[in-house]
N, C-alpha and C positions, 0 to 999 in steps of 0.2 A: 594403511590409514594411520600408520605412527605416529605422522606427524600433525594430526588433529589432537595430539597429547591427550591428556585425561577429558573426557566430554561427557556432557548432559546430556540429554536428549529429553525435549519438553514436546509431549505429544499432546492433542486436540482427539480426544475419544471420537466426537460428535461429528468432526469434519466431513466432510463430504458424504453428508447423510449417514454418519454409524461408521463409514469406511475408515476413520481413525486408528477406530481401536485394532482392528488386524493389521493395519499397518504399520503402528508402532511398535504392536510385537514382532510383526517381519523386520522389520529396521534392525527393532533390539539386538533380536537374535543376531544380525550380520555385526550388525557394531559392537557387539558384545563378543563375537567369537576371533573378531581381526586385531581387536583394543586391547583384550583381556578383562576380566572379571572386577578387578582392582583398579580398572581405568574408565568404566564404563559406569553411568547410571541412567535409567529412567524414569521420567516423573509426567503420571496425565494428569492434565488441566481436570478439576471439577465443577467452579465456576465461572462466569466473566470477571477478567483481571487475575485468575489466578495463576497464568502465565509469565505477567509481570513481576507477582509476587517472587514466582520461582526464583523468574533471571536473576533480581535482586537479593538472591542468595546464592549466586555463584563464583563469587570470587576466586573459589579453588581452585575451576576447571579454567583449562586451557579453551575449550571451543563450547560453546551450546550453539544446540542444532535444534533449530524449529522444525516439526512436522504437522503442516498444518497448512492455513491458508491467512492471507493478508492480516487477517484481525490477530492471530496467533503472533505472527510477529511481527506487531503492532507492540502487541504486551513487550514479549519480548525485549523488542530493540528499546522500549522505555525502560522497563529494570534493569538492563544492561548498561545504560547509559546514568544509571544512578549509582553504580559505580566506578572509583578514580581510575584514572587510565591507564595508572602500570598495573591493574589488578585485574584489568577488566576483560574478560574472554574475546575468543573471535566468534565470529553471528555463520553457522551453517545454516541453509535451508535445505528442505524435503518439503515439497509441494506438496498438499492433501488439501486442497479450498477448491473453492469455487470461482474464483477469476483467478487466485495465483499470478495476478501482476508483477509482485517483484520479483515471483520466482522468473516470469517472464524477462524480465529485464540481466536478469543474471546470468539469462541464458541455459537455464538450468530443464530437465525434460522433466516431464507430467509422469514418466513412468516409474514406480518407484524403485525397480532394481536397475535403470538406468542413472537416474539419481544419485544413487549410492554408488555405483561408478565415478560418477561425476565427483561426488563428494572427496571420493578413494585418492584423486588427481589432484583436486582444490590446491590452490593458496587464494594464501590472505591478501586482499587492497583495501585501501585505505575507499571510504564510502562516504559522502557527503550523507546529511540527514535534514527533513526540514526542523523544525521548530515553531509551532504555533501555541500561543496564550500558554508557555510554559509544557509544553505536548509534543514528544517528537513525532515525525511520522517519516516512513522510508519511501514512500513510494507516491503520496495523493495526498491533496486535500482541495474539496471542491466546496461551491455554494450554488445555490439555488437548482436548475431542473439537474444536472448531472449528479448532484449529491440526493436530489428527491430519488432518483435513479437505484441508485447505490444503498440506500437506503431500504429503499422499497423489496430487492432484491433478498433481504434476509427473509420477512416474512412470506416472499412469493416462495423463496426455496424450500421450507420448511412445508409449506402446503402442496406444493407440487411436484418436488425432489428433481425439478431440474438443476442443471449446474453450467457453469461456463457462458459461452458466448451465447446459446438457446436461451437460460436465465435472463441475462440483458438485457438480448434484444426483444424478449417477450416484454420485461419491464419498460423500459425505454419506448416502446411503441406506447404500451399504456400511458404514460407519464407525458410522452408528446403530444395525445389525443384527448388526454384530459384535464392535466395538469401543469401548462405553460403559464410562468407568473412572470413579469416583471419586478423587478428591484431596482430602488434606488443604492448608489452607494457613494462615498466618498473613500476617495485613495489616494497615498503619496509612496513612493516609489524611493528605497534607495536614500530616504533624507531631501526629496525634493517639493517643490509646491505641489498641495494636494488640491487632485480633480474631479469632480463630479461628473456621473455616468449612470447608466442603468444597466441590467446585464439581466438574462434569461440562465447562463452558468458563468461560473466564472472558477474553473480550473487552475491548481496551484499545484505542476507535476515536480518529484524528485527525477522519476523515472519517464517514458516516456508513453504508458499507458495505465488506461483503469479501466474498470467495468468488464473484466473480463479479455484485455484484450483490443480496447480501442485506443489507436495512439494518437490521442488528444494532442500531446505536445512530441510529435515527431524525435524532433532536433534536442530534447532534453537528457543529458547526461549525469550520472550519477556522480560524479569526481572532478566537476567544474567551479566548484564552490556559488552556482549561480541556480536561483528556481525558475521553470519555465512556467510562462503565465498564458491562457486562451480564456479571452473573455467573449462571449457573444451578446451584440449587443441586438436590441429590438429596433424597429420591427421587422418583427421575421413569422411568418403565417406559418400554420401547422403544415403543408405538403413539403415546402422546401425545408423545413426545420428536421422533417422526419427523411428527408434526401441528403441535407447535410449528416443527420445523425448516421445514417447508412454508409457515406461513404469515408467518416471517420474511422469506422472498422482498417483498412485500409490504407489511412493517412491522406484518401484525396481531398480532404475538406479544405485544407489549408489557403484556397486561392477566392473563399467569400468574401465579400464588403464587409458584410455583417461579422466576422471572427479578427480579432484583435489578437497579435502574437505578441509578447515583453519578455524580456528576462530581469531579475533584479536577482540581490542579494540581501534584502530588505521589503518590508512591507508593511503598511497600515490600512487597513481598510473598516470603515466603519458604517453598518446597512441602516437606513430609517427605519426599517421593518426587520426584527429577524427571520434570516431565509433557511430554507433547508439547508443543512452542514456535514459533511463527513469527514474525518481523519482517518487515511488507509481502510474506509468501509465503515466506521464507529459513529456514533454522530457527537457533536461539538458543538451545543447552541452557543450562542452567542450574538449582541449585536456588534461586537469591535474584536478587531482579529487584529494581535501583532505578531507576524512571521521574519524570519527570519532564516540562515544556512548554517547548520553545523558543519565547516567545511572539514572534510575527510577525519572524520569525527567517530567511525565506527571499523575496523578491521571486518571486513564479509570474507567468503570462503566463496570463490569462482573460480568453476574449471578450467 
């Protein structure tokens, strides 16, 4: 692991119900015994954001390494990116959430002393990031039922202690059965005449899944300097809505009337009604969203 140079390692105690905290001291240990003493440090989160706090004081180090899940490095990848770019580390991951989407996407495994294999092998690519109302996020940003979704997902986890795909699709079902809203929206694309629509979600991927694992936007890549867009428009009854949601797991959604695919590099979108919002899991109210691509704007660590 040399060549992770001097590293952080910013752990999430709470993550996957308390599993945090043992596994950032397993991590420690290993990263601390392959780095050396004088190359190693660790720091846990104690409250919301103060993992961004962290990144944005790490200038010294060559790598921080997130252990945790989506929201974790969420913080993260924003203090990171506050600061300049000859100073600014490279972004490891160590999955410990509860959907773990971009550790998904990085390809990286849910176990964590395979992980740390992974980590062992890494280099650095260059990572697009999105950018919303001045907000990066690596991996999602959605509106209305798939952000209610995502949303709703913290306080089901914390009362139930499920995680992963079970979490979701527990949510998801509730959220389709009871909670299908329409939205007006207005949007322009890229710098073009903007168009009025209505949408049930309206999905904004870096990567090419959220929720655990549903790959909303298949064909989205992390290093294309482009966002991938799945908007669903109404009307759409609750049987098929909860058929389509099912076979998104999967990616066979893709061939409805009703689901709308775009890519842009830009975006305006502006709701009559504020709808449900998340960035990478967090929520973002809002009634005007301006998004954008940080294209290869973040050095990541993949195997």
């Amino acid at each position: 692991m040399v060549h992770l140079g001097k590293t952080l390692l910013v752990a999430n105690p709470v993550s996957q119900n308390g599993n945090g905290a043992v596994a950032a001291h397993r991590a420690g240990e290993a990263l601390r015994s392959r780095l050396g003493e004088d190359r190693f440090d660790l720091v846990m989160t104690e409250a919301p954001a103060h993992g961004k706090r962290i990144a944005e004081e790490s200038a010294g180090y060559d790598t921080v390494v997130a252990l945790g899940g989506d929201g974790l490095i969420h913080e993260v990848v924003n203090g990171l990116m506050s600061i300049g770019e000859a100073e600014r580390p490279a972004l490891g991951v160590l999955p410990m959430g509860s959907g773990n989407d971009y550790a998904r996407t990085l390809g990286l495994s849910f176990d964590l002393e395979r992980s740390l294999k992974q980590l062992e092998s890494a280099r650095p690519r260059l990572f697009d990031l999105g950018l919303c109302n001045g907000e990066y996020f690596a991996e999602t940003l959605s509106f209305g039922l798939d952000a209610a979704i995502a949303l709703d997902t913290v306080e089901r986890r914390k009362r139930t202690g499920k995680t992963g795909t079970p979490l979701f699709l527990a949510s998801g079902i509730d959220m389709l059965l009871h909670h299908i809203k329409e939205y007006r929206f207005t949007a322009s694309l890229d710098g073009g005449e903007p168009f009025e629509s209505s949408m049930l979600l309206f999905a904004v991927q870096g990567g090419p899944t959220y929720g655990g694992g549903f790959r909303i936007c298949p064909e989205a890549k992390t290093d294309d300097a482009l966002l991938d867009l799945c908007i669903a428009h109404p009307p759409l009854g609750i049987p098929k809505a909860v058929f389509i949601f099912l076979l998104a797991k999967d990616a066979h959604h893709t061939g409805f009337k009703q689901l709308e695919f775009k890519r842009a590099s830009m975006l305006r979108i502006e709701f009559d009604e504020q709808p449900p919002a998340q960035i990478d899991g967090e929520p973002i109210p809002s009634l005007t969203y301006d998004v954008s691509v940080a294209a290869h704007a973040l050095r990541v660590l993949v195997p």
